[in-house]
C-alpha positions in Angstrom: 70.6 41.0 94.5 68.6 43.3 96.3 64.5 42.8 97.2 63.2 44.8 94.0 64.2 41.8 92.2 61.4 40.2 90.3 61.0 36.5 90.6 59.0 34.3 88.4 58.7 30.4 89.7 57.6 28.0 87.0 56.6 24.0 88.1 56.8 21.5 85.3 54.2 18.7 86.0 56.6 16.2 87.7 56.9 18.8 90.2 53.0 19.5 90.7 51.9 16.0 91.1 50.0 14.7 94.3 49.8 11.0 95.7 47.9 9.1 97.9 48.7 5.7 99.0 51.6 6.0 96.7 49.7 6.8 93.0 48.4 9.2 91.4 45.6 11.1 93.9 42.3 11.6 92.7 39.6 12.1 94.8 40.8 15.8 95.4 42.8 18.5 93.5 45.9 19.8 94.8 49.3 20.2 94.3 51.9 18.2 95.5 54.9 19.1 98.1 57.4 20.8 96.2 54.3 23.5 95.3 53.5 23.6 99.0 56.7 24.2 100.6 58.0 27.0 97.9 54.5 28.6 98.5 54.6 28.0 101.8 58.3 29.7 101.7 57.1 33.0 99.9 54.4 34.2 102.0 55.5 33.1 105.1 58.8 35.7 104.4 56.4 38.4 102.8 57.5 37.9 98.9 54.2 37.3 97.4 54.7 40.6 96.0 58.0 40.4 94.0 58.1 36.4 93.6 55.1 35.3 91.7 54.4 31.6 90.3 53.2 30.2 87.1 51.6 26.7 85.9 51.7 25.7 82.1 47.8 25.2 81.5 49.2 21.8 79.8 50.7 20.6 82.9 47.1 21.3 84.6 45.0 19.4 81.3 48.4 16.3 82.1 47.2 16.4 85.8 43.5 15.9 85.0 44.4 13.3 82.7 47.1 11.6 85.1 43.8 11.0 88.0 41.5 9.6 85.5 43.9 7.1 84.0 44.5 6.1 87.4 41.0 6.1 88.8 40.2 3.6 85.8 43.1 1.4 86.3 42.0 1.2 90.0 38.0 0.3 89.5 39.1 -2.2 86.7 41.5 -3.6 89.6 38.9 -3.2 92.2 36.4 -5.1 90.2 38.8 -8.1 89.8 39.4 -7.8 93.4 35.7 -7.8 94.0 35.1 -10.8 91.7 37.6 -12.9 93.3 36.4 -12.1 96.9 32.7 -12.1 96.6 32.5 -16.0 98.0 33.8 -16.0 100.9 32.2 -16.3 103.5 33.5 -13.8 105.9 33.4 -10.6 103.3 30.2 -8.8 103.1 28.3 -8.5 99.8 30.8 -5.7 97.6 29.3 -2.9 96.0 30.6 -2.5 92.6 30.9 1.5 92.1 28.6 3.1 89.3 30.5 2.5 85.8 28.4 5.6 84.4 29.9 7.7 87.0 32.0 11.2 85.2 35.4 11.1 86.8 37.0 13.2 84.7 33.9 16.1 85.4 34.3 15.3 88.8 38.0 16.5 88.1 37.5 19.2 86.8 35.1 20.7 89.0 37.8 19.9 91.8 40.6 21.2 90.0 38.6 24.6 89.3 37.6 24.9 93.3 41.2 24.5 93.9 42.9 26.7 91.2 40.1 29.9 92.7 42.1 29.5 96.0 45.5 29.8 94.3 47.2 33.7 92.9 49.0 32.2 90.4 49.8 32.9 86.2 48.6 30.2 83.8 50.8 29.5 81.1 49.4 28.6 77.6 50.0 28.4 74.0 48.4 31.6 72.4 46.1 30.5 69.3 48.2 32.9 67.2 51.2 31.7 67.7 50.4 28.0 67.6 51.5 27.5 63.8 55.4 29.0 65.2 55.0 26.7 68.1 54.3 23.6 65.4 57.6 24.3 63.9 59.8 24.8 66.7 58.8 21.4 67.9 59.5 19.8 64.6 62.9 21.5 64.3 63.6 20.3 67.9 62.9 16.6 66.5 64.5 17.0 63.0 67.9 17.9 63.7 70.9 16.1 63.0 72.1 15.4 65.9 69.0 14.5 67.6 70.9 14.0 70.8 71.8 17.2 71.7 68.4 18.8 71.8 65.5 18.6 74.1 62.5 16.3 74.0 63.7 14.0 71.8 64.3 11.0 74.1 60.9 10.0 75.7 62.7 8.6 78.9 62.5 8.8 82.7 64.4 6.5 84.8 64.0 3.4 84.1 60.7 3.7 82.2 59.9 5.1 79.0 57.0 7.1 78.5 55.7 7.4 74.2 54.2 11.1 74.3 57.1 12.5 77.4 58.7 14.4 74.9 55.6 15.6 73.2 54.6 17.2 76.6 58.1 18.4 77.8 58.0 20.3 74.5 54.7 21.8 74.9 55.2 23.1 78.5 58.8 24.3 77.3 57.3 26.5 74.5 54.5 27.5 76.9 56.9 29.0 79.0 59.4 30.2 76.2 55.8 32.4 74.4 54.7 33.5 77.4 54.8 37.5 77.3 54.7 38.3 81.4 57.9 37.3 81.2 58.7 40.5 80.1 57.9 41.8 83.4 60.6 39.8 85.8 64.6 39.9 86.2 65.0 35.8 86.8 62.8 32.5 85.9 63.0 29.6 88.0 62.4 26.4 86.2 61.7 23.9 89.2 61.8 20.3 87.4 63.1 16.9 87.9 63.4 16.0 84.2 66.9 16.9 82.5 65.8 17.0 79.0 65.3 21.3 80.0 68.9 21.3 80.5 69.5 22.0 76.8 67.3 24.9 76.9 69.2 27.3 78.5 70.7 29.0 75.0 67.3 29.2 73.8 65.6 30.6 76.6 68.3 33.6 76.9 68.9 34.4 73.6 64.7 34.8 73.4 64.4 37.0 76.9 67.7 37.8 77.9 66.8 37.2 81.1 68.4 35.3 84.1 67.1 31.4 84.0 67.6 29.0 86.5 66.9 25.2 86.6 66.2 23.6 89.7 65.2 20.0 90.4 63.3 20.2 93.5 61.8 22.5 96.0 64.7 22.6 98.4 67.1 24.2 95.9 64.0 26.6 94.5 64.1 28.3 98.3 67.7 27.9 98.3 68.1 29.9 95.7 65.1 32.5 97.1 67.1 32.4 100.0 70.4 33.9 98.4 68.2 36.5 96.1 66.5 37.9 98.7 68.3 37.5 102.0 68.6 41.4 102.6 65.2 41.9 102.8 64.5 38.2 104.7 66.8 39.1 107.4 66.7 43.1 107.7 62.8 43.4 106.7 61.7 46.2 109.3 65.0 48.4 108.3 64.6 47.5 104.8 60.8 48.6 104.3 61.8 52.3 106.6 64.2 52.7 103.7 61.8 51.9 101.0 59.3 55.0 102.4 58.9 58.5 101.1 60.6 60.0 104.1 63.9 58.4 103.8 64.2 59.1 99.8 63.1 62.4 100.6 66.1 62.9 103.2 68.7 61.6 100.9 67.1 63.8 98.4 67.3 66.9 100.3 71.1 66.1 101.4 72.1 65.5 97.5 70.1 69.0 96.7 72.3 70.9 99.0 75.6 69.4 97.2 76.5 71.4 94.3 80.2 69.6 92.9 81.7 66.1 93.2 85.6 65.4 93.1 86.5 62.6 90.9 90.7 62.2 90.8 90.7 65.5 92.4 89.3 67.5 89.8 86.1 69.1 90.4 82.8 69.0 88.5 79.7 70.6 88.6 76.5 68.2 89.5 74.0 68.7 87.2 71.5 66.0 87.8 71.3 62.7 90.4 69.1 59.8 90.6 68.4 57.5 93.4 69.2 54.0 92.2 68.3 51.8 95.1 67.6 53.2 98.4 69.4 49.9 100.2 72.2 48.0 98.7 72.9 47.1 102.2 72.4 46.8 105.8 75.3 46.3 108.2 75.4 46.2 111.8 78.3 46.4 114.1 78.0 45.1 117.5 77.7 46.9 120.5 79.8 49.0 121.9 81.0 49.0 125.8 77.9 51.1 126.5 76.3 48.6 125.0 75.1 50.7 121.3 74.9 48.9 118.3 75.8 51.0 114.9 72.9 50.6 112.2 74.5 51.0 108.8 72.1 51.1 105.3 74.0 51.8 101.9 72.4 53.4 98.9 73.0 53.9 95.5 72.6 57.0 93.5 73.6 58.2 90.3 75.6 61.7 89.8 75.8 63.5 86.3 77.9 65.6 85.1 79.9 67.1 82.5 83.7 66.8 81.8 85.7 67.8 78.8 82.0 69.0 76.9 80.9 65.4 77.6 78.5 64.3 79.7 78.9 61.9 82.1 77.8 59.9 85.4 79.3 58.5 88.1 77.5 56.0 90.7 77.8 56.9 94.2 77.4 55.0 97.7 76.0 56.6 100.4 75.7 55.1 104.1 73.3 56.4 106.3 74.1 56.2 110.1 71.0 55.0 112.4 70.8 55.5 116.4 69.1 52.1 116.7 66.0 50.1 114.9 63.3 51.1 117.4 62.9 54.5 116.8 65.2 54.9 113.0 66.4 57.8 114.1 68.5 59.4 111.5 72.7 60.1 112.4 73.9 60.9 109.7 74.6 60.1 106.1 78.6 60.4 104.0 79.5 59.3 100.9 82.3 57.4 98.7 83.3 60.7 96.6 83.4 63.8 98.1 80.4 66.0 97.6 80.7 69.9 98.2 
């Protein structure tokens, strides 16, 4: 697919978790490695502006509530440890930390500083809409064949985890309600849990739009990769044929064409429309005196009329540079013949 494509990444919160020393991180907010490295990806090849990302707000509230489970379990455990250590004689006197202390303020604040830093789309659960949300869940969990549907098995590994299905269903609605979709050709679902696998049907007979499922962040830029490689590789020619003077000059040349032969019968063009100014850049190496040919395809759209019906036909139409420095225009022919 071509650049103009519209990308929107979605983490689940198995892929948005950070660790330090091995748990759950709590000291700071931030997202864990998967996040980085797709961000990282996008604006390090210029797609910030076609490839946006989005967070389920419930992911965010699991996160917060993920660190302060954790920072309790580890003051409970350091307090033990503290206890049992206190008399020898070697170890200094142990300062208990303040039990009144607000962790899960302290969280909050962090996780605020670090979401102000971030362009990203939060994904929640419109108040109007949470009565249709209650009943998709319950169908999900009622069915027959309880098997076959999402979020009904509460298990990860080798653990199982009581409210895992509650949350995978809540971050799956958030994302099946949420109306920017609207706005984007593909979703990619980056997540390491299965369960979404079953979802597919339900997610493209809602948008009809194209969803992917990925399970970590080296397939998400895999899969940015093969979207958008025209524009990764050929970005300088790419963005020339994205500017007002090239659409101009291939809409000058199709003004001064007046028929098109289709099967070799003539019609009379009535109308065109560029599609996509660059399906395609092609190079072909250089010659013995040493000139490389510049090639950059574009789509338009010719209509016409045939037998008192109208009609349209798309066109290619390659346009010849004399090198990438100075984009200096050869010349331009089409697939059909255009008099």
């Amino acid at each position: 697919m071509s650049y103009k494509l519209k990308t929107l990444i979605v983490f689940d919160t198995n892929s948005l978790r950070s660790t330090e020393a091995g748990e759950v991180a709590y000291s700071f907010f931030a997202f864990g490695r998967p996040f980085q490295m797709v961000e990282e990806f996008i604006l390090e090849k210029d797609l910030s502006e076609d490839i946006h990302i989005a967070i389920p707000t419930w992911a965010i509230e699991e996160l917060k509530d993920q660190k302060q489970i954790q920072y309790k379990k580890d003051i409970a455990e350091f307090e033990k440890l503290a206890t049992r250590l206190s008399g020898m004689p070697h170890i200094p006197e142990i300062t208990i930390p303040d039990g009144d202390f607000d962790c899960s303020n302290y969280i909050r604040q962090k996780s605020e500083e670090f979401l102000d830093t971030k362009t990203i789309r939060l994904m929640g659960i419109p108040e109007a809409l949470a009565n249709t949300v209650l009943q998709n869940m319950m169908q999900r969990v009622m069915k027959e064949e309880r098997a076959k549907h999402p979020f009904v098995h509460a298990k990860r590994g080798n653990k199982t985890y009581k409210d895992a299905g509650f949350k995978d269903n809540l971050i799956w609605e958030s994302l099946l309600h949420f109306p920017d979709v609207e706005n984007y050709d593909k979703v990619i679902f980056l997540t390491g849990d299965s369960d979404y696998t079953n979802c597919r049907a339900e997610f493209a007979e809602k948008w009809n739009k194209h969803f992917t499922l990925v399970a970590d962040e080296n397939n998400a830029i895999a899969e940015i990769q093969k979207d958008y490689e025209l524009y990764i590789k050929e970005r300088t020619i790419y963005d020339f044929t994205q500017t007002d003077y090239f659409k101009d000059y291939l809409a000058d040349l199709l003004k001064k064409k007046s028929e098109i032969l289709i099967e070799d019968e003539s019609f009379k063009i009535e109308n065109f429309k560029l599609l996509d100014t660059c399906t395609d850049i092609s190079r072909i190496p250089p010659n013995e005196h040493m000139i490389e040919s510049l090639y950059v395809t574009s789509q338009i759209t010719i209509y016409y009329t045939a037998n008192g019906e109208k009609k349209e036909q798309i066109v290619s139409a390659t346009t010849s540079f004399s090198d990438e420095e100075t984009k200096e225009i050869v010349e331009t022919f089409y697939d059909f013949d255009l008099i």
